[in-house]
C-alpha positions in Angstrom: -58.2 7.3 35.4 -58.8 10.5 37.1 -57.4 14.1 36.7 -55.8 14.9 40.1 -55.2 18.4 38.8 -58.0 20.1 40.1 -57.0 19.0 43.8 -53.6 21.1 43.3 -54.9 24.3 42.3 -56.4 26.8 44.7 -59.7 28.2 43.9 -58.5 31.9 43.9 -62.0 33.1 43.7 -63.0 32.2 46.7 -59.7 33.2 48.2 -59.9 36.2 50.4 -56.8 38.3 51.5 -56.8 39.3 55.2 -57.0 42.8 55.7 -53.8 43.7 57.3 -55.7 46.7 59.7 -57.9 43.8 60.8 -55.4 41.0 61.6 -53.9 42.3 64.9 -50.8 43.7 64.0 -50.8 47.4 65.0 -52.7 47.7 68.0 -53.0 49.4 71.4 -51.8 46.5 73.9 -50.7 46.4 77.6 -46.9 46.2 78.5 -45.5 43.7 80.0 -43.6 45.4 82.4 -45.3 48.5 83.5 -48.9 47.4 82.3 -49.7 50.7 80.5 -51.4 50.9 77.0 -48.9 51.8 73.9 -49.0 51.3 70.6 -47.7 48.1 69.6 -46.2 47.3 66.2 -47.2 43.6 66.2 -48.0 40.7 68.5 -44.3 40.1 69.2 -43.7 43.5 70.3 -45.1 43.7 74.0 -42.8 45.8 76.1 -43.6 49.5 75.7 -40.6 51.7 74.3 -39.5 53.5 77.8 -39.2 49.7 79.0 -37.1 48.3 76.5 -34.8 51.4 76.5 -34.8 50.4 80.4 -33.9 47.0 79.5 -31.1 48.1 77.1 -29.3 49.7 79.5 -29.5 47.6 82.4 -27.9 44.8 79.9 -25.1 46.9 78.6 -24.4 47.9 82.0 -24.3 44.9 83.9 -22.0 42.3 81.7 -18.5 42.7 82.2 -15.0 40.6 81.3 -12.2 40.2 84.3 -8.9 40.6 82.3 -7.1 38.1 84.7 -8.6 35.5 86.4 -8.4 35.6 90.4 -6.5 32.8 91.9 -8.5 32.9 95.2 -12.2 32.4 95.1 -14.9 34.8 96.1 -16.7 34.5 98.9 -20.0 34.2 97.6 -18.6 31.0 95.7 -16.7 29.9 98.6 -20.2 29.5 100.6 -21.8 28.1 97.5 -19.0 25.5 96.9 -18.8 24.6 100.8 -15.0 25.8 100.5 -14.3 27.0 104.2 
C-alpha cells in the first residue's frame, strides 16, 4: 500500500513568501470620489482621507430620531401613498 504522507506536506523549499512591498498593498491609487491620486493603505481602502472625513460628517449629520411620532402624515408621504 502506499504512503499518502508525502501528498500532505508542503514542499517548503520551493515555497516562496510574497514580498509584502510587491503585493499591492500600499500604493498610490485614484479616489473614488474626487479621482485624485493618494496614498492608499490597501486595496480596500479607495476613498482618499479629505473624502471620507466628508463622508463622516455628512452621515453624522443627516440621521436623526423624532421623540414622538406625528399623528398626521407628511406631505411627501401623503403624495407617495396616494392619501389626498
Amino acid at each position: 500500500m502506499k504512503s499518502t504522507s508525502n501528498y500532505l506536506k508542503p514542499k517548503r523549499n520551493k515555497m516562496k513568501l510574497k514580498d509584502p512591498t510587491k503585493s499591492g498593498l500600499r500604493k498610490k491609487r485614484a479616489c473614488l470620489k474626487c479621482g485624485n491620486l493618494f496614498l492608499s493603505k490597501g486595496p480596500y481602502n479607495r476613498i482618499c482621507e479629505k473624502c471620507g472625513l466628508m463622508n463622516e460628517r455628512i452621515a453624522s449629520s443627516t440621521y436623526s430620531v423624532s421623540e414622538k411620532p406625528s399623528s398626521e402624515p407628511s406631505p411627501l408621504e401623503k403624495r407617495f401613498y396616494g392619501l389626498n
